[in-house]
N, C-alpha and C positions, 0 to 999 in steps of 0.2 A: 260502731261506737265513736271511732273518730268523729264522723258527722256529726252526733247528736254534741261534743264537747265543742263543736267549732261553731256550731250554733248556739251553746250555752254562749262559750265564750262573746260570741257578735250578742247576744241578747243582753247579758252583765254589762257592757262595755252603753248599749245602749242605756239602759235603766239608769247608770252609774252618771251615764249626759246629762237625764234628764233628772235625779236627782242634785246633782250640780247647777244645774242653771235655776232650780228652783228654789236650792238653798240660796245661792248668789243675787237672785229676788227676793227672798225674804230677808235677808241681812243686807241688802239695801233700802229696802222701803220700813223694813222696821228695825229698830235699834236696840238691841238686847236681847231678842227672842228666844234667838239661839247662842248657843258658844262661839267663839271665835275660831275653835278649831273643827269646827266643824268639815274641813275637807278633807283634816288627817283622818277623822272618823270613817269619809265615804270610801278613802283608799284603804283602810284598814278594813271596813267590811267587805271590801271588791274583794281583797283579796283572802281575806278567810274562808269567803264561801269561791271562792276559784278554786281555793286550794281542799275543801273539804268534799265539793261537787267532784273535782277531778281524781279523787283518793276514793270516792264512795263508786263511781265508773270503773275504777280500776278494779275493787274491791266486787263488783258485779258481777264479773266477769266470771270469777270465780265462784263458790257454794255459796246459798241463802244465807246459810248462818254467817259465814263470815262479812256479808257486808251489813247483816242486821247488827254481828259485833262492833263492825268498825263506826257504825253509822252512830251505835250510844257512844263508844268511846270519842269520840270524833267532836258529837254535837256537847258530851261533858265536859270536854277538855274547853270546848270554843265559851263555853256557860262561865268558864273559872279565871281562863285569859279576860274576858268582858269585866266580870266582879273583880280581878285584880287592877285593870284601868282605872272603872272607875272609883275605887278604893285608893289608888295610890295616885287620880287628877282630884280627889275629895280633900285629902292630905294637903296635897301642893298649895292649890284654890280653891278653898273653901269658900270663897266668895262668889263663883262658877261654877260650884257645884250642882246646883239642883238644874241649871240651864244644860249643863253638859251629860247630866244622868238621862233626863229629860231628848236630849236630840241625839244618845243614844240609843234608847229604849225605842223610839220613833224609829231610827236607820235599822235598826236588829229587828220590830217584827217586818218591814218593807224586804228584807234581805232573808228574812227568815220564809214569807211567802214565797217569793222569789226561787228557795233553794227548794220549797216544798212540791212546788209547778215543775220545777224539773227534773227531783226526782221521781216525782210520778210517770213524767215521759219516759225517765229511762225504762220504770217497770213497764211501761205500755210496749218498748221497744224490743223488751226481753219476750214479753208473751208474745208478740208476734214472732222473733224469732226461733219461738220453743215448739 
């Protein structure tokens, strides 16, 4: 299991580049696309799904059920932190709102496949160890 998180990890850290420098091309070649904050977004997704990959591995380890519990309560808690941002960056700038709902919706399903690729390796990792 170590392995498979240290290669999450090196692969997150990848994606997380390569969404970086292609935010950082698109908010220089065009002006307003996206939000400005767009790179506390990419650090706030790295690390939601670091931290929900590595609690659903941990949670694997363990009975079926419980990582299928931890994995709804997990992805519902991550659904309510998301609609509280962007509800209370709607409040603040209303005037950046639809831009920043917008390049978060885009960051959340790239992170959301992302999280869904891996855990699929981890079940592949279990049936062959079972």
């Amino acid at each position: 299991m170590k392995e498979l998180l240290s290669r999450f990890i090196r692969n997150l850290i990848i994606l997380t580049a390569i969404l970086a420098s292609t935010g950082f091309a698109v908010s220089y070649f065009t002006s307003g696309v996206i939000t400005r904050y767009w790179p506390l977004l990419l650090l706030l997704f790295a690390g939601i799904t670091l931290t929900l990959v590595a609690v659903l591995i941990s949670a694997s380890e363990k009975k079926f059920s419980r990582f299928s519990n931890t994995f709804m309560l997990a992805s519902m808690l991550k659904i309510l932190l998301l609609i509280l941002v962007i509800g209370g960056y709607s409040f603040k700038f209303p005037g950046d709102a639809i831009r920043f709902s917008v390049t978060l919706l885009v960051l959340y399903l790239i992170y959301l496949g992302f999280e869904i690729y891996w855990l699929l390796q981890l079940q592949r990792t279990d049936k062959k160890d079972s």
